[in-house]
MIROVEX-229671 format. One record per residue (C-alpha): residue number from 0; x, z, y. Coordinates in Angstrom, 2 decimals. Layout:
<atoms>
{NUM, {X, Z, Y}};
...
</atoms>
This chain:
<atoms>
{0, {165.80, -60.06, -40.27}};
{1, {163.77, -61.36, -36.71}};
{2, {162.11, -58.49, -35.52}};
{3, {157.78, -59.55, -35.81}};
{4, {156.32, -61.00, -32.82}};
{5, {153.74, -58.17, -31.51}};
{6, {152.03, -60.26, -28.67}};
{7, {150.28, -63.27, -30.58}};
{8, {147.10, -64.85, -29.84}};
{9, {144.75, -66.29, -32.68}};
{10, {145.25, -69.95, -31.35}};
{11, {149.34, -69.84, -31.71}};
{12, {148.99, -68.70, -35.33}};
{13, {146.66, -70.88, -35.83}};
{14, {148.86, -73.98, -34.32}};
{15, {151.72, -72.83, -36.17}};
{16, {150.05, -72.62, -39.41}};
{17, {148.75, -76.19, -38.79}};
{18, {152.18, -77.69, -38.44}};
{19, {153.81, -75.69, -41.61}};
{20, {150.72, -77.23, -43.34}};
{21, {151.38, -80.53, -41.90}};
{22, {154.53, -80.59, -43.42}};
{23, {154.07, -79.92, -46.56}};
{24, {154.59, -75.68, -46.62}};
{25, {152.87, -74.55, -49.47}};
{26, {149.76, -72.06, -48.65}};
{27, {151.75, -68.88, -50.11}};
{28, {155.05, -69.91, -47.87}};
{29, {153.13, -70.16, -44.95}};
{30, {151.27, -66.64, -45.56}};
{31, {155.11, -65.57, -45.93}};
{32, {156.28, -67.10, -42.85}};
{33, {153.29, -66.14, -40.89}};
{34, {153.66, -62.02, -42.00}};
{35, {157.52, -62.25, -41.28}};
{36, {157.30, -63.85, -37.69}};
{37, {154.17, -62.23, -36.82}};
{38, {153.72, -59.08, -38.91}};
{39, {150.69, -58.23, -41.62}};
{40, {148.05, -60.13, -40.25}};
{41, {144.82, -58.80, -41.83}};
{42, {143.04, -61.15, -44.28}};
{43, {139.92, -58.72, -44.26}};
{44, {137.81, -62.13, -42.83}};
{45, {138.81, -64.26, -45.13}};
{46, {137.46, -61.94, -47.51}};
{47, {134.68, -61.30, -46.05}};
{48, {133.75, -65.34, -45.67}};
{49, {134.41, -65.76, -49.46}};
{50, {132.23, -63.24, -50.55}};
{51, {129.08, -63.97, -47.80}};
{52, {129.77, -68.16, -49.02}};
{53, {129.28, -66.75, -53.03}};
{54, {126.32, -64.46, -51.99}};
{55, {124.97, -67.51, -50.62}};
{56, {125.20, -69.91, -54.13}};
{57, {123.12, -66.92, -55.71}};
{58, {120.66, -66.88, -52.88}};
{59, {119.53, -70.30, -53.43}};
{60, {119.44, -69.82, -57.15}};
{61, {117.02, -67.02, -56.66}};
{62, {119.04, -65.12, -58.73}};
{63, {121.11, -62.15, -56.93}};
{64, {123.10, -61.55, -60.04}};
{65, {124.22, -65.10, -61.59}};
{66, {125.66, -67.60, -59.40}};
{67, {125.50, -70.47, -62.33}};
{68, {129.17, -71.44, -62.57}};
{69, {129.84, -73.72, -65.38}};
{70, {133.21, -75.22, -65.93}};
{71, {133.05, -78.83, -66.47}};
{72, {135.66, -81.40, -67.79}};
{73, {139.66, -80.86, -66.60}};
{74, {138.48, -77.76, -66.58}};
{75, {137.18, -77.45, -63.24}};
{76, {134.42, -75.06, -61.89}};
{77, {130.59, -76.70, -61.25}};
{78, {127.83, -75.30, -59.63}};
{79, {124.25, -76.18, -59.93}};
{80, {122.28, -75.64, -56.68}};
{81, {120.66, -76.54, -53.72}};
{82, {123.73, -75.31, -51.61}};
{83, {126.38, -77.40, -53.56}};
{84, {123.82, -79.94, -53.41}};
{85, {123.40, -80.19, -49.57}};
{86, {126.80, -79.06, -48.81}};
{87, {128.96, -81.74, -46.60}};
{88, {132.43, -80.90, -45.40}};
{89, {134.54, -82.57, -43.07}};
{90, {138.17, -82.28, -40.63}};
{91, {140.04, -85.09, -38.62}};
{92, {143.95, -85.83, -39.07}};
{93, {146.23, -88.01, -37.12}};
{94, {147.30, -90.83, -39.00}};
{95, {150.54, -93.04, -37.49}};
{96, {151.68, -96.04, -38.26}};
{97, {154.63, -95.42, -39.80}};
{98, {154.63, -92.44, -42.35}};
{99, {158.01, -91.50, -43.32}};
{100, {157.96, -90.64, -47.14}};
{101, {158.26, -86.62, -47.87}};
{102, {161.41, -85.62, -50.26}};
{103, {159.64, -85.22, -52.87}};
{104, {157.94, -88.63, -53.16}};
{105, {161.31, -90.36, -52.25}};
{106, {163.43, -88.82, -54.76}};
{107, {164.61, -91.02, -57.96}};
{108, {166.51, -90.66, -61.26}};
{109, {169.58, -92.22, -61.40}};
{110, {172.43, -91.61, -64.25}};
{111, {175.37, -89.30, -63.18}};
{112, {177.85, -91.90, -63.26}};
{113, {175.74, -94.26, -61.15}};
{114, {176.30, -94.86, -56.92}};
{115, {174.58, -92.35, -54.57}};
{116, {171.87, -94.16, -52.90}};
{117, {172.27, -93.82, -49.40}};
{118, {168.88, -93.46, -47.43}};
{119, {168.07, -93.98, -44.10}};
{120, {166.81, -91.23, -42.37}};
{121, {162.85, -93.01, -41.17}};
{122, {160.86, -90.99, -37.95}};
{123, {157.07, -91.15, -37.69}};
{124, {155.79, -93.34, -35.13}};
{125, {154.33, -92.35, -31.69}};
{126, {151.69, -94.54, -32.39}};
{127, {148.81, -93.01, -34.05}};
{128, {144.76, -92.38, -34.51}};
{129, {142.80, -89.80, -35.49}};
{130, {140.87, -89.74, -38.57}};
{131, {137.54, -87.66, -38.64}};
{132, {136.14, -87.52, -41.89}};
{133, {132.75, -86.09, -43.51}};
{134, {132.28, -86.13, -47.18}};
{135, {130.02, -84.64, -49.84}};
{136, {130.09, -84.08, -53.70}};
{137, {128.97, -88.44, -53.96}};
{138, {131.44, -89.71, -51.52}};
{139, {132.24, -90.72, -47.94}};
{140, {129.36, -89.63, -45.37}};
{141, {131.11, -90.90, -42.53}};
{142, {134.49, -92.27, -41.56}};
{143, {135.59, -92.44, -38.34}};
{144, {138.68, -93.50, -36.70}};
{145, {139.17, -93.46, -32.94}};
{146, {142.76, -92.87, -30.88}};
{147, {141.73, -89.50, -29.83}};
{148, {140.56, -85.69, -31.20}};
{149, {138.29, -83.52, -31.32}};
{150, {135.53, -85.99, -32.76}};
{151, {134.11, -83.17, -35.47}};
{152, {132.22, -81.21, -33.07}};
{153, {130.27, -84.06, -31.40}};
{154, {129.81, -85.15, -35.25}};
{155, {128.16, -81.52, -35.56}};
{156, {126.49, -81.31, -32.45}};
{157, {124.88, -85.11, -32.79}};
{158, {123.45, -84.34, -36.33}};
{159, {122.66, -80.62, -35.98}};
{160, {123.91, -79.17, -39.50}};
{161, {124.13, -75.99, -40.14}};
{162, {127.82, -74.60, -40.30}};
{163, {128.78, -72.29, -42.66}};
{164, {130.77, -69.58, -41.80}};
{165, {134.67, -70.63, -42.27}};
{166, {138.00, -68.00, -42.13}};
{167, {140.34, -69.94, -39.46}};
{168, {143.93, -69.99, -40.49}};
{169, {143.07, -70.82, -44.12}};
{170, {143.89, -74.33, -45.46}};
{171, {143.27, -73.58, -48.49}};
{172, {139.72, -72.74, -48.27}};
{173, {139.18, -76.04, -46.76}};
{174, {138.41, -79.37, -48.82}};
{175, {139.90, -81.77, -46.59}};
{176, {143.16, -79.72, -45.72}};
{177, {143.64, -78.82, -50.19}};
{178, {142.31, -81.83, -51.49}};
{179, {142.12, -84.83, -49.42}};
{180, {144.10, -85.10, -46.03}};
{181, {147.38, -84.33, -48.70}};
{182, {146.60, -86.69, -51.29}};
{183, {146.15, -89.30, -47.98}};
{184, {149.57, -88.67, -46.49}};
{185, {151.00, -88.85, -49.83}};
{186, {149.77, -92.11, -50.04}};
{187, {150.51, -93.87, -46.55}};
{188, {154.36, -92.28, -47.56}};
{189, {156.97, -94.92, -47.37}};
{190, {153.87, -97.19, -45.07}};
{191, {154.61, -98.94, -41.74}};
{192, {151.98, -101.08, -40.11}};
{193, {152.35, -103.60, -37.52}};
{194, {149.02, -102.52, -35.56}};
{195, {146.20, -100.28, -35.63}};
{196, {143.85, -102.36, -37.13}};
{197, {146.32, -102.80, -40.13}};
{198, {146.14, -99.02, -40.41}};
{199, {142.68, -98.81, -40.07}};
{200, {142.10, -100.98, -42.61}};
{201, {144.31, -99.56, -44.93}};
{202, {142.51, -96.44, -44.56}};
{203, {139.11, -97.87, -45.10}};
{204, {140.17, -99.43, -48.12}};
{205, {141.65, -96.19, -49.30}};
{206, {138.31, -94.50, -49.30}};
{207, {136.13, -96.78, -50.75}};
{208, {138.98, -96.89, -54.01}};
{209, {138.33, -92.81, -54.55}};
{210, {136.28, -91.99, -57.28}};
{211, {132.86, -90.47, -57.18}};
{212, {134.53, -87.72, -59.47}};
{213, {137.28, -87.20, -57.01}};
{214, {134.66, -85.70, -54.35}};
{215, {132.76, -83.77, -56.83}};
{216, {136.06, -81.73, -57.96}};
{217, {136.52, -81.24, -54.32}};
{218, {133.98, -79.88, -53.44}};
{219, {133.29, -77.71, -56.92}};
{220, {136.63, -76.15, -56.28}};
{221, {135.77, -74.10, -53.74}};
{222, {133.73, -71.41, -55.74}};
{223, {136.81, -70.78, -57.92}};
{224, {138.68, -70.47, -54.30}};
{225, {136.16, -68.13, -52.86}};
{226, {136.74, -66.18, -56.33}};
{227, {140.49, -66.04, -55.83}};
{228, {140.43, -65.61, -52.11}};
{229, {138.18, -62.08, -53.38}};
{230, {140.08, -61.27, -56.16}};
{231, {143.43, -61.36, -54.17}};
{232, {141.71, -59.32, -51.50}};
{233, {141.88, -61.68, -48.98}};
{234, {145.40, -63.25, -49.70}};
{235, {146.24, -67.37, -49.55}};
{236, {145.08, -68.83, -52.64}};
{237, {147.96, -70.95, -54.18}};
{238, {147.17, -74.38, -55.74}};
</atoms>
């Protein structure tokens, strides 16, 4: 067994959690990997976060002691207030122009007598742009796509909204790393496109084809993840 790193800085852990998510490592592996490599890190903030974010839904309720969960078709949680209401989320992803398919999407049932399928082994592209997305429980606030990073700050900065408080190293407390930036790579799997605008375009279209519903489960989700993130004292809330 590796002996745990003991010199570690929050931005390496938080680069290496990045790429495990990236690639598909579930939210409890990554927790795993993370406490091997690195030792126990505490989860006290994520904690902490959760239960500041639910003191906050019964706040502007003016009720300190219901925060008016309901649980709405599929069986997923709803809130009724002004924070859900008003609440916008957003992240930016790099998006290439060729997206190799993950295992899981690629694999196929064949008979046991039948040929193995040989498959060719397909790298992402170098080419690439970045994706910065901001989204509500309606839809699409803003879609941007530019060959460069760090576009969500200026997005804050230019509009001036309020951020609410946010664990780092926690994927799964964030709507567009559990629920949309996934269900996007999933689909550009398998994709290759000839030039950025081809890509672009594809993405645009993408977007507009989601649901209003889709967004709304989104962004309901996260009260039953702030619930979990408290109940499991902190721990990574699987899926």
């Amino acid at each position: 067994m590796a002996t745990p790193i003991k010199e570690w800085s929050k931005l390496e852990v938080r680069a290496v959690v990045r790429f495990l998510f990236s690639k598909g490592t579930k939210p409890s592996e990554i927790h795993k990997q993370i406490a091997e490599t690195y030792g126990r890190i505490t989860s006290f903030k994520g904690l902490k976060f959760s239960q500041r974010l639910l003191q906050r839904c019964q706040q502007d309720n003016g009720d300190e002691d219901t925060t008016h969960i309901g649980v709405g078709p599929g069986g997923d949680f709803q809130a009724n207030n002004d924070l859900f209401d008003n609440l916008i989320t957003g992240d930016e992803t790099w998006v290439h122009l060729n997206t190799p398919e993950t295992k899981r999407d690629s694999m196929t049932w064949k008979h046991p007598s039948s040929p193995v399928t040989k498959k060719f082994k397909v790298q992402r592209s170098a080419a690439k742009v970045m994706a910065t997305v901001f989204w509500d429980a309606k839809g699409v606030i803003l879609l941007d796509i530019l060959p460069q990073a760090n576009l969500t700050q200026q997005w804050l900065q230019r509009y001036g909204w309020e951020i609410l408080p946010h664990p780092a190293h926690s994927p799964d407390l964030a709507p567009s790393d559990f629920h949309l930036f996934g269900l996007l790579k999933r689909h550009l799997g398998g994709m290759a496109f000839e030039t950025e605008d081809d890509l672009i375009s594809e993405l645009r279209n993408w977007f507009d084809a989601l649901d209003v519903d889709f967004f709304r489960i989104g962004i309901n989700s996260l009260l039953s993840r702030w619930q979990k993130c408290i109940d499991l004292h902190g721990d990574y809330v699987e899926k």
